[in-house]
ROSE-4610 file (N, C-alpha, C; in Angstrom, 1 decimal, always signed):
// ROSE-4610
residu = [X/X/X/X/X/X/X/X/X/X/X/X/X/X/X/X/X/X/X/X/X/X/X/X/X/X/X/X/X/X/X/X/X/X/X/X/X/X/X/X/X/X/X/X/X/X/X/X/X/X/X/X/X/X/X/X/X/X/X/X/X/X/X/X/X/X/X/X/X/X/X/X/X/X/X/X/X/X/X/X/X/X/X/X/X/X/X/X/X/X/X/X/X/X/X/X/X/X/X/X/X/X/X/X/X/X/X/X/X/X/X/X/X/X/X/X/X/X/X/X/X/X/X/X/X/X/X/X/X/X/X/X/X/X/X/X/X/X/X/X/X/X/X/X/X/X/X/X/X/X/X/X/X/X/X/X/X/X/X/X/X/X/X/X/X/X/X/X/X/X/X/X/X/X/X/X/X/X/X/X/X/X/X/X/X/X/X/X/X/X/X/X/X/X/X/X/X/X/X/X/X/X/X/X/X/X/X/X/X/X/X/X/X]
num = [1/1/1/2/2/2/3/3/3/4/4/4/5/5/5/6/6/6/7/7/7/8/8/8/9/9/9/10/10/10/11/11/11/12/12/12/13/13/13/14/14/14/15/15/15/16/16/16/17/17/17/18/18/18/19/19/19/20/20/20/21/21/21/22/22/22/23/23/23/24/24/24/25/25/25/26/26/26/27/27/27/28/28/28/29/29/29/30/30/30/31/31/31/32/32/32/33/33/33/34/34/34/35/35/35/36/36/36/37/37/37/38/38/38/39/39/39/40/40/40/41/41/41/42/42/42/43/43/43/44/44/44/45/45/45/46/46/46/47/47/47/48/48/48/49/49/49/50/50/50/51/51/51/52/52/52/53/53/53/54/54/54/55/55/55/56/56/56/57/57/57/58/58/58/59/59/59/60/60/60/61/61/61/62/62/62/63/63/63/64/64/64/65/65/65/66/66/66/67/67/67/68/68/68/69/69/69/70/70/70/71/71/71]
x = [+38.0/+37.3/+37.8/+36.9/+37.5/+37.8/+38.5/+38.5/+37.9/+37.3/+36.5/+37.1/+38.0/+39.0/+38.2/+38.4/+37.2/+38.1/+38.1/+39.2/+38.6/+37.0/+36.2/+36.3/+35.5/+35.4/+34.8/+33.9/+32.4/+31.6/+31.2/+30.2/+28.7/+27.8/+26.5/+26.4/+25.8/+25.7/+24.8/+24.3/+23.5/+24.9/+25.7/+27.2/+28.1/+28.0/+29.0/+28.2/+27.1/+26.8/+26.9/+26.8/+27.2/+28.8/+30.0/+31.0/+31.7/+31.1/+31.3/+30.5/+30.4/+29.3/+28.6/+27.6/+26.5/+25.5/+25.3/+24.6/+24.8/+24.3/+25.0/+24.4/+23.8/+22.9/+22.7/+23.0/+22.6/+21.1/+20.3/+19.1/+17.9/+18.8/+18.4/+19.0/+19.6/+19.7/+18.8/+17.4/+16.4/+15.4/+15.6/+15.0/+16.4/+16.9/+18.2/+18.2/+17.9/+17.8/+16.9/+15.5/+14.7/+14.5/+15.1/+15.3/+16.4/+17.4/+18.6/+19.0/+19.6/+20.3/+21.6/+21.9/+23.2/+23.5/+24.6/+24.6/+26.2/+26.2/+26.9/+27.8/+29.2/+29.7/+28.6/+27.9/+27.2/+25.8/+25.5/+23.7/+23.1/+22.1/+21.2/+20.7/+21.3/+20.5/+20.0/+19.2/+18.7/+18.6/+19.1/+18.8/+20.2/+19.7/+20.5/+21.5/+21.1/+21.8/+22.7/+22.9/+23.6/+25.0/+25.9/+27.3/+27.9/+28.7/+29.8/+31.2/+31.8/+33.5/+34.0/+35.4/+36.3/+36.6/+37.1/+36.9/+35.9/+34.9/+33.4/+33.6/+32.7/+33.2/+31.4/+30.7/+29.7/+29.5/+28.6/+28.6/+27.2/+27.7/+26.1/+25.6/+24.2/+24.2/+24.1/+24.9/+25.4/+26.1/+27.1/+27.9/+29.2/+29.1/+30.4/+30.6/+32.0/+32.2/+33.1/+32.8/+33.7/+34.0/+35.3/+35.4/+36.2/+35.6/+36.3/+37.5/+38.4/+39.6/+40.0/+41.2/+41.0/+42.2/+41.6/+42.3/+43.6]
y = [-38.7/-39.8/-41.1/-41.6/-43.2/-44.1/-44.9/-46.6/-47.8/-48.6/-49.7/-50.7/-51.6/-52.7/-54.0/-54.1/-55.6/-56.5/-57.7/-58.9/-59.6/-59.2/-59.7/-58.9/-59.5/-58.5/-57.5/-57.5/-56.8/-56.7/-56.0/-56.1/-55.9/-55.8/-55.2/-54.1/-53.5/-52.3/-52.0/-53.3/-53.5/-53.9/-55.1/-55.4/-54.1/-53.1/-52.0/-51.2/-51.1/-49.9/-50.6/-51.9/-52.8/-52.5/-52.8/-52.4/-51.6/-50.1/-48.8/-48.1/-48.8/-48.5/-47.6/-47.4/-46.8/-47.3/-48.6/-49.4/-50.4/-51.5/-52.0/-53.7/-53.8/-55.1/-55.3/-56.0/-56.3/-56.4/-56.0/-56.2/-54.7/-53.9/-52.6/-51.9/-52.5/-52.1/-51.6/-52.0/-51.7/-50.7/-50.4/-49.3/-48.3/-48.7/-47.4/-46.9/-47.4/-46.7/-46.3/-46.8/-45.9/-44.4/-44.5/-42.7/-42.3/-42.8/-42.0/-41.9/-40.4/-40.6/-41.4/-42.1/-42.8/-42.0/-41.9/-41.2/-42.9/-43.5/-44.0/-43.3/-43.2/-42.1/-41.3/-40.4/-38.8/-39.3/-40.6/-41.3/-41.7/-41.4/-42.0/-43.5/-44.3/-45.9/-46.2/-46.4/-47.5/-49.0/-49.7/-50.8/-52.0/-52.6/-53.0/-53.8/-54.5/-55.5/-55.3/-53.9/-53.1/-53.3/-54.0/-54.3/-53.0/-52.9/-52.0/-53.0/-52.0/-52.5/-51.6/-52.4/-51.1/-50.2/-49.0/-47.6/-47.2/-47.7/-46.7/-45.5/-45.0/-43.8/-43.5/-43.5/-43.9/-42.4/-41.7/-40.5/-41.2/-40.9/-41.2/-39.9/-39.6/-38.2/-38.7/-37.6/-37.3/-38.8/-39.5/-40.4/-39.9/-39.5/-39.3/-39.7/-39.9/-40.4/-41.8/-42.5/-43.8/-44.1/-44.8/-45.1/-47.3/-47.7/-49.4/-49.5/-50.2/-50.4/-52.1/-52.3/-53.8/-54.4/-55.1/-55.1/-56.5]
z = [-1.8/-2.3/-1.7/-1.5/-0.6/-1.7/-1.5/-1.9/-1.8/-1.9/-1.7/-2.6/-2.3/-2.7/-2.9/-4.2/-4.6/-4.6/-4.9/-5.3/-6.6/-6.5/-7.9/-9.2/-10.2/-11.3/-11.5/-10.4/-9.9/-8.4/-8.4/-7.2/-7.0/-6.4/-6.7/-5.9/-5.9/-5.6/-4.2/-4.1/-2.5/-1.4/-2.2/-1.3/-0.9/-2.0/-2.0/-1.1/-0.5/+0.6/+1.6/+1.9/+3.0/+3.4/+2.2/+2.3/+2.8/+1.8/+2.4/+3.7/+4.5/+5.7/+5.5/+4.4/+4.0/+5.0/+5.0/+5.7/+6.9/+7.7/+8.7/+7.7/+7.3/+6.8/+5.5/+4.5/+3.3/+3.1/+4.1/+3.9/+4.0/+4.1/+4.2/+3.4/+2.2/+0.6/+0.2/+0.0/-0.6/-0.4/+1.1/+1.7/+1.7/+1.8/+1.5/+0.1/-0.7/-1.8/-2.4/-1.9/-1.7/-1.3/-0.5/+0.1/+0.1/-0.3/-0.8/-2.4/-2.4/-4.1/-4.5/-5.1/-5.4/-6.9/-7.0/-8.6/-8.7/-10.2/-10.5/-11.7/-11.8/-12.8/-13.5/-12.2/-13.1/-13.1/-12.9/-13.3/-12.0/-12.0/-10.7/-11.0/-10.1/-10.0/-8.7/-8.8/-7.2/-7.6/-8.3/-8.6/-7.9/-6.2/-5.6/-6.2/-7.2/-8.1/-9.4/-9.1/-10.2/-10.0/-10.8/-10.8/-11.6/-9.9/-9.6/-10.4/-11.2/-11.9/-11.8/-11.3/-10.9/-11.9/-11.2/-11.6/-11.7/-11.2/-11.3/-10.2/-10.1/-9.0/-8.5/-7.4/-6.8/-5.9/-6.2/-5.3/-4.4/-2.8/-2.3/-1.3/-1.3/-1.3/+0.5/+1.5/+3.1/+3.2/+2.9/+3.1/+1.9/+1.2/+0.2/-0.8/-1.8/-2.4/-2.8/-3.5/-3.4/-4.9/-4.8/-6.1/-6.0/-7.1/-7.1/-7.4/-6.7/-7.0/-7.0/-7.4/-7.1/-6.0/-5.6/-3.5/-4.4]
C-alpha cells in the first residue's frame, strides 16, 4: 500500500489522483472517474470533491492502493 503525505486536514479526491499519479492534470479528474472504480474504505465514490482525511485507505481499480498520512 502506498502513502500519500498531506500537510492539510483533508484533501479532495480529484487533488489525491493528481497526487498519486493516477492522473497527469487536475482536469481529467472527472473523466477519470467516470470510467474508473475508486473504492474509499470498502465504498465506491466518484465524486471529485470528496474529502480524503487521513487514514482513509483509497483502492483504485489497475493503479493500486493508497492510504492518507500526514507529511
Amino acid at each position: 500500500m502506498k502513502q500519500i503525505g498531506i500537510s492539510t486536514d483533508y484533501i479532495a479526491l480529484g487533488q489525491f489522483l493528481k497526487l498519486s499519479d493516477c492522473i497527469d492534470t487536475g482536469g481529467a479528474a472527472k473523466f477519470f472517474l467516470e470510467e474508473n472504480e475508486v473504492l474509499i474504505n470498502g465504498e465506491p465514490d466518484n465524486r471529485r470533491g470528496r474529502k480524503l482525511y487521513i487514514g482513509d485507505k483509497i483502492d483504485v481499480k489497475g493503479f493500486g492502493s493508497f492510504t492518507i498520512v500526514k507529511r
